[in-house]
Backbone bond lengths (Angstrom), bond angles and torsions (degrees), N, CA, C in turn:
res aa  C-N    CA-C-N  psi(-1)  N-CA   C-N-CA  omega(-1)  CA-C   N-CA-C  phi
1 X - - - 1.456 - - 1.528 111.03 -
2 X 1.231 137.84 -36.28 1.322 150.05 169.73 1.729 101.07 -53.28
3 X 1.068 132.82 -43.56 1.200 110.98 161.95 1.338 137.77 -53.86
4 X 1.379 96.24 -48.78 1.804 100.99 153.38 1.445 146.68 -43.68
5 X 1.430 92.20 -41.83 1.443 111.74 157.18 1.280 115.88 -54.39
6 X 1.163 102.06 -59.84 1.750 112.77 -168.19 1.568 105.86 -43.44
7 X 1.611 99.16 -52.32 1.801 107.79 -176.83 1.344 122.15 -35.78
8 X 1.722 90.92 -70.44 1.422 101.44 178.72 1.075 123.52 -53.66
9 X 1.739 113.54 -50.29 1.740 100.25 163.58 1.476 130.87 -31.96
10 X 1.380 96.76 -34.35 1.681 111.33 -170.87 1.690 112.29 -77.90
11 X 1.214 103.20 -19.89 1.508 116.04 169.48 1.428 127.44 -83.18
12 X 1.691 111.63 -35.28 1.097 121.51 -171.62 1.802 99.54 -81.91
13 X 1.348 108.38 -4.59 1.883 114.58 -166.59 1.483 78.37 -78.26
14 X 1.719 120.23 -59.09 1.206 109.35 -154.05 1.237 116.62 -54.28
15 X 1.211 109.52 -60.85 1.839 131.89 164.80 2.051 104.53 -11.79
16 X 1.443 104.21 -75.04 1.448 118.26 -175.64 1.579 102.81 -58.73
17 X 1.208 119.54 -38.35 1.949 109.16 179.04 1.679 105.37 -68.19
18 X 1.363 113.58 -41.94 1.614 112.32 -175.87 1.296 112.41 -68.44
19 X 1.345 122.05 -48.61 1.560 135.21 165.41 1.564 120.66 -45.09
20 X 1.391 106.89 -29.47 1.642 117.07 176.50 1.524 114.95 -79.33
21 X 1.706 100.95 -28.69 0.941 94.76 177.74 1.500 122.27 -86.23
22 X 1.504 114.54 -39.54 1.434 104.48 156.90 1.228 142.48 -26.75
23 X 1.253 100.46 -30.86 1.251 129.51 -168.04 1.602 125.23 -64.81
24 X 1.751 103.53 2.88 1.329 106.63 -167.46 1.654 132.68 38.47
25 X 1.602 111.74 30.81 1.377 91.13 -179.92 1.455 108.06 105.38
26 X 1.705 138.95 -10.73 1.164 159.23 -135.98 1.518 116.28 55.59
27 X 1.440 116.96 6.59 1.647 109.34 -170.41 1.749 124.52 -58.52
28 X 1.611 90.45 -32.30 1.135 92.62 -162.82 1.755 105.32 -93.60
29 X 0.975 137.99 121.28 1.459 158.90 -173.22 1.760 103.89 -40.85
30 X 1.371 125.85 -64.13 0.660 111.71 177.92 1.633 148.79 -74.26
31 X 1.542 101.82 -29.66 1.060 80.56 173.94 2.374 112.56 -108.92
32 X 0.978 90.69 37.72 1.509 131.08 168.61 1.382 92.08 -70.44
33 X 1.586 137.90 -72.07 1.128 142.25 -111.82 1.655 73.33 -130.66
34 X 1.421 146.54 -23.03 1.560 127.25 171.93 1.694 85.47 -71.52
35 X 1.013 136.33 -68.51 1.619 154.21 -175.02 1.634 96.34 -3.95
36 X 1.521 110.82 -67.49 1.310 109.31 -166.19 1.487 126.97 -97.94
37 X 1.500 113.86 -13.77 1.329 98.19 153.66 1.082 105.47 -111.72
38 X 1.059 141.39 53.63 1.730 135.32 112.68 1.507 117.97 -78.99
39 X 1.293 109.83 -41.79 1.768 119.16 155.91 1.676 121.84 -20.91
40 X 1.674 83.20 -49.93 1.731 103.04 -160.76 1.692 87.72 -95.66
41 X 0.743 131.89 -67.33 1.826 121.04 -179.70 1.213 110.22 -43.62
42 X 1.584 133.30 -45.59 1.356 123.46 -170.36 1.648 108.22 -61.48
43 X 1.707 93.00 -44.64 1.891 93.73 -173.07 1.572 114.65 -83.97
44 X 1.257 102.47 18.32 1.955 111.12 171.65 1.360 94.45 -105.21
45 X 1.422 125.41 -45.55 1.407 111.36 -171.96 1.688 101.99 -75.40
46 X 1.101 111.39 -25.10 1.591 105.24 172.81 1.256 127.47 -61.82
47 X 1.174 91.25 -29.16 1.862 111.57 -170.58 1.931 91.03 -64.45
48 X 1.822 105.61 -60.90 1.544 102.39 -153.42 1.383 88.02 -64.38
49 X 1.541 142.53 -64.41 1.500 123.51 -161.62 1.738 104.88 -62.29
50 X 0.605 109.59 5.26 1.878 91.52 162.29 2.083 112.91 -93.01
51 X 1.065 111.16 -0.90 1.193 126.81 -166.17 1.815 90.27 -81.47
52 X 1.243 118.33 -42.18 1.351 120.89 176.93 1.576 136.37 -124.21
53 X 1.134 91.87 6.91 1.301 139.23 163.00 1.604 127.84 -95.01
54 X 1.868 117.06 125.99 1.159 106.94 179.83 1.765 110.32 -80.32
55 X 1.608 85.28 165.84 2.156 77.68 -158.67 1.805 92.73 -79.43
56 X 1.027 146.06 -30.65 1.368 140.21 168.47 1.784 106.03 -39.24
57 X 1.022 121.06 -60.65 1.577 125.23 -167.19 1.392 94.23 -76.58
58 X 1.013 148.60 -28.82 1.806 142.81 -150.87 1.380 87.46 -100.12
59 X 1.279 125.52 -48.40 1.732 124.58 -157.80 1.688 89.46 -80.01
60 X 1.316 114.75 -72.44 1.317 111.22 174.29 1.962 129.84 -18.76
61 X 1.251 86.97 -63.20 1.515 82.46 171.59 1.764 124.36 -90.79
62 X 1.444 109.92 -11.59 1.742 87.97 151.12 1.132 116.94 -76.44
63 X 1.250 136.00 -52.42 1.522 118.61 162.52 1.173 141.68 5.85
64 X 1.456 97.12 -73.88 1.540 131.40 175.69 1.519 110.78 -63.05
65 X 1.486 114.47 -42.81 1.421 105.14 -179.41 1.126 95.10 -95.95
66 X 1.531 155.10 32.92 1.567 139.59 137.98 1.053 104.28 -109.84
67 X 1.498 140.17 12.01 1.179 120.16 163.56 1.464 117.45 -118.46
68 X 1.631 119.73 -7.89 1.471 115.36 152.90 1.306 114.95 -75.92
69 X 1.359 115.32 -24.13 1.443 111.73 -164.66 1.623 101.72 -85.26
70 X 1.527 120.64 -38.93 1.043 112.33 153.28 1.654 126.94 -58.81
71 X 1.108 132.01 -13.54 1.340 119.45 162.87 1.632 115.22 -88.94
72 X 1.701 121.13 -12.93 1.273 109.43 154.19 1.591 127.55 -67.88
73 X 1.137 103.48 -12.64 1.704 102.47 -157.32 1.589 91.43 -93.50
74 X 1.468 119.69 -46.95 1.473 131.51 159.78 1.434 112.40 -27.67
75 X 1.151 129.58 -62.82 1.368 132.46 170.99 1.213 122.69 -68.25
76 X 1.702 135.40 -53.20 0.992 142.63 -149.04 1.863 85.31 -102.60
77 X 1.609 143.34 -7.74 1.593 112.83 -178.98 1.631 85.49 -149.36
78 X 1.234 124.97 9.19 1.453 118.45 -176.32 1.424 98.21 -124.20
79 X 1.178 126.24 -23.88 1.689 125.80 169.07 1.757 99.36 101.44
80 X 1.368 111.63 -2.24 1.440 92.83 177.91 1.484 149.38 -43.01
81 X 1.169 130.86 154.50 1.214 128.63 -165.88 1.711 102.57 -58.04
82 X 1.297 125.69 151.60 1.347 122.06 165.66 1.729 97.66 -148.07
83 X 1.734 99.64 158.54 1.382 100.11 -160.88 1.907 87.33 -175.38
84 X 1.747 83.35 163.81 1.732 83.30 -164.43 1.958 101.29 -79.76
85 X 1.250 117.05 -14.34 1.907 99.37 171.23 1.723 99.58 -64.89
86 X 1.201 119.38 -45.83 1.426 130.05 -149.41 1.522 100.29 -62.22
87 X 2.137 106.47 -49.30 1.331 91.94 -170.76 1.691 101.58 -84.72
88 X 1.390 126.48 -14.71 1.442 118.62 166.86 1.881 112.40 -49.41
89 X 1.015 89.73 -43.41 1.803 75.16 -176.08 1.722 124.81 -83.29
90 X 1.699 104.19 -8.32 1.235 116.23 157.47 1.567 131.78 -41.46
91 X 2.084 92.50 -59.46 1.053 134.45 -166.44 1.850 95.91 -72.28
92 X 1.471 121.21 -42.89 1.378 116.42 166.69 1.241 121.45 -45.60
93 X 1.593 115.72 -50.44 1.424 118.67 -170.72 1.169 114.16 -89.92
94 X 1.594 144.54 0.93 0.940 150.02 122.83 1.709 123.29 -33.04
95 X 1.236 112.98 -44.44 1.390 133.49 -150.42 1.818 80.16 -90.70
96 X 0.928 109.48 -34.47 1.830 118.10 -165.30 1.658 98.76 -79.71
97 X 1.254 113.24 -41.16 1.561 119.32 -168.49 1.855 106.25 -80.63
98 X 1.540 109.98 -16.71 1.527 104.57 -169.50 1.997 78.52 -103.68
99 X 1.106 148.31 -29.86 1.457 140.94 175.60 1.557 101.97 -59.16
100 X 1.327 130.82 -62.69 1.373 136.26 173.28 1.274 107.85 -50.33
101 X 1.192 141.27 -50.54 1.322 144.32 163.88 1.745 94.28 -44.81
102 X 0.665 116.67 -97.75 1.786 133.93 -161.04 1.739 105.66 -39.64
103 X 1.495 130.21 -6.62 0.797 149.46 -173.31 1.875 119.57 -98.29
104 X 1.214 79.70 -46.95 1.935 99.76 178.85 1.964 110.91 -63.72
């Protein structure tokens, strides 16, 4: 079950980075207020999979899955730039999150 956790945490990171950014800065109310309790759910579900989970592999791969997933959502609903270093270093930290996985 701690893997599960871990996921969703790792989902709800992405969710709270895209939402922050909407967020103009926090001005705008609403999605301000997705920002932080997704904040607060991601780092509760983080909290329980670290309970059985070592904290190197748990931190590591939410990380990793809010910050590729935030660089998909960047590209694919924010128009961001994409380019072959950008998706090479994606593709690294991906490559890092299935080794840490395969390791545990």
């Amino acid at each position: 079950m701690a893997w599960v956790y871990l996921f969703i945490a790792g989902l709800l990171e992405i969710l709270w980075a895209f939402s922050m950014k909407k967020s103009q800065g926090f001005s705008l109310p609403g999605p301000t207020v997705v920002t932080l309790v997704a904040m607060a759910a991601s780092f509760g579900l983080l909290a329980v999979a670290m309970r059985s989970l070592p904290l190197g592999t748990a931190y590591t791969i939410w990380t990793g899955i809010g910050a590729v997933g935030a660089f998909v959502i960047g590209i694919a609903v924010l128009g961001e730039p994409v380019g072959p270093m950008r998706i090479a270093a994606a593709a690294l930290i991906v490559s890092g999150i299935v080794m840490m996985k395969l390791s545990a």
